[in-house]
N, C-alpha and C positions, 0 to 999 in steps of 0.2 A: 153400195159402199160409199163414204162420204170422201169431200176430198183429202179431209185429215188423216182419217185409216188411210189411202193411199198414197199418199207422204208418207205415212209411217212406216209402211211395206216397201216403197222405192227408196228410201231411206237405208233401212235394214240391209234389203239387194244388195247397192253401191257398195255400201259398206263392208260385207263380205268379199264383194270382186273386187274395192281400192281398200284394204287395211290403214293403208297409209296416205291423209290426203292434205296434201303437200301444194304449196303456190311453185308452179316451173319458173317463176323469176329466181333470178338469186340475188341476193342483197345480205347485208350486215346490219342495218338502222334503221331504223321507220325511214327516214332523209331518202336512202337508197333504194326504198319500196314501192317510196310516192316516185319517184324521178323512173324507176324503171318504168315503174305501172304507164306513166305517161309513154313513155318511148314506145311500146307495146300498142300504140293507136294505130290503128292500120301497119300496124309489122307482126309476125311472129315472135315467139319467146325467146324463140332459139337465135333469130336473128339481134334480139336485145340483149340476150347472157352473152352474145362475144362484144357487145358494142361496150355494155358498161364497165370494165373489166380495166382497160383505156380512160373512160369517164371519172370514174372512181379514183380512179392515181394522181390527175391529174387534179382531179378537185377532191379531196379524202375530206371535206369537212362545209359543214355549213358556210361560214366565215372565206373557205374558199371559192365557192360559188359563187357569195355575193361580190367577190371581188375580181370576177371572170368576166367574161363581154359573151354577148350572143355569138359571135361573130369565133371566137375560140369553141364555144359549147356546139354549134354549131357543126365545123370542122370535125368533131369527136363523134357526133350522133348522125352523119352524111347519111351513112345506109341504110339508116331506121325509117328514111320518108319523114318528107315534111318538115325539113332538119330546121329549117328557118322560124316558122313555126312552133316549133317544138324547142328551140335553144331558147326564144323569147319568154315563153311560160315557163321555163325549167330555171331562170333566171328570174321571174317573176314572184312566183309560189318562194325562191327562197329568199329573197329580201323580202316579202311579205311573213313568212315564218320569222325572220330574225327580227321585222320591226313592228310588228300587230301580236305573237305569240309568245316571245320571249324564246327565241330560238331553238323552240319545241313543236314539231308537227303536231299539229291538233287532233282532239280525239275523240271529236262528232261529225256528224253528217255535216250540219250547219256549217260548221267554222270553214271544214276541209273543203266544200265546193264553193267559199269567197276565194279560193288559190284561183289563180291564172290557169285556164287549162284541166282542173278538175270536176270532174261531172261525179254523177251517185255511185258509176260502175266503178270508180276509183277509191273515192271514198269508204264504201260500203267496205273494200278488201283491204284499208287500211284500219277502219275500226274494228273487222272481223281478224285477221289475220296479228294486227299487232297491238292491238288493245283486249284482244278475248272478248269482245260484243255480238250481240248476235246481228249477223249480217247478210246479206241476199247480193251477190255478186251476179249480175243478168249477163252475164257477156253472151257473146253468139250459141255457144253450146249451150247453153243452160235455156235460152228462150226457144230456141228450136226443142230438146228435150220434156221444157214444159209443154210446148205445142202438142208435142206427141203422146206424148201420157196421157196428156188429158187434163194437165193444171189451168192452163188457157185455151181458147179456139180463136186460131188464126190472129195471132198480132202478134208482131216483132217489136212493139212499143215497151223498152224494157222497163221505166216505170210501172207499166198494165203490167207487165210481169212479176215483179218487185214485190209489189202489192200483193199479186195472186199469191206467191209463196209464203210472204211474209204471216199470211192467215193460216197455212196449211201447216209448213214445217216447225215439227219442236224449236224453240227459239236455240237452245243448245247445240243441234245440230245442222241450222241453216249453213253458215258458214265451212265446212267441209261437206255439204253435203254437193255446196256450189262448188267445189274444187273439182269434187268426184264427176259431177258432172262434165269438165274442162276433160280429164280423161277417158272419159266413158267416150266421150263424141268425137273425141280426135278418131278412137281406133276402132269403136261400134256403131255408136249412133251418128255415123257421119252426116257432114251437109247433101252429099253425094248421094249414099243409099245410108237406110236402117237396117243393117243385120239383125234382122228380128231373130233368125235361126241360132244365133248362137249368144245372144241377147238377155244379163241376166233379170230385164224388165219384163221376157217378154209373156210373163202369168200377170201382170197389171197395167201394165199399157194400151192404152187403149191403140196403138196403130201395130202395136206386136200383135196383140191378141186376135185382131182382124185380118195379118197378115197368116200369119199361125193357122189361122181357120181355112182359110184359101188355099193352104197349102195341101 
């Protein structure tokens, strides 16, 4: 089996077991997409859908942002980690949006990682997610997943990974396929253990199928 037939069969799987594949951010505007996605560096989801909530009121608009200080944005993003950090680039990316894009998040690879603070894992989900382009989201679930299937061996190098899929997956379906992924690995393909046993990879996986045998 090549790796593209198996793309297309772990494709298919997800797909039946996530119907619905959905970004756990929540946001209203690409502006709110990019700003969460950041927050979500070293935090969970769920710890960023209560922080932005707060965030968002406080600055409801581009125009608001760039008229904030680190030092406020800061204050509002405390418990996301890294706040200092994080308020600087978040303050960054939007006076670079309001004075290089014409106060439009941009809607390439290219443009979106000249922001402050955004890398391919960012970009990728804001050209996928709010532009319709086909896009390869590597975040932690997805490069572990590809490990175990079989898409790569041994590298957490999400670029090497990027790549690997980008060859495999229907361009149509990368971008939810990398969602389902985000689900799949929270509650089966954990970093923990692989539930191979109730695993709906586990007839094309290559670490289901060797678990599966053992059994």
């Amino acid at each position: 089996m090549t790796k593209k037939e198996l793309a297309k069969l772990a494709v298919e799987a997800l797909k039946q077991e996530y119907p619905d594949a959905i970004c756990s951010l929540e946001y209203r505007d690409p502006l709110q997409l990019l700003i969460a996605t950041r927050l979500s560096a070293q935090c969970t989801d769920a710890r960023v859908n209560l922080v932005t909530p707060g965030l968002f009121a406080r600055f409801p608009t581009l125009e608001a942002f760039c008229e904030g200080t680190e030092e406020e944005i800061g204050e509002l993003i405390r418990s996301c980690g890294f706040y200092n950090t994080k308020s600087k680039d978040i303050l960054g990316m939007c006076k670079m949006i309001r004075d290089d894009f014409g106060g439009t998040v941009p809607d390439t690879i290219e443009d979106l990682t000249k922001l402050p603070g955004v890398g391919r894992k960012t970009a990728n989900l804001i050209v996928g997610d709010i532009y319709g382009k086909p896009a390869v989201v590597t975040d932690t679930h997805c490069i572990r997943m590809a490990n175990r299937i079989g898409f790569v061996t041994d590298t957490t190098d999400p670029v090497q990974v990027e790549r690997a899929l980008v060859k495999v997956l229907p361009p149509e379906e990368s971008n939810d396929f990398c969602h389902r992924c985000v689900m799949h690995g929270r509650v089966v393909c954990t970093a923990r253990k692989a539930l191979c046993e109730v695993c709906c990879l586990q007839d094309v996986c290559r670490i289901g199928k060797k678990t599966i045998k053992q059994e």
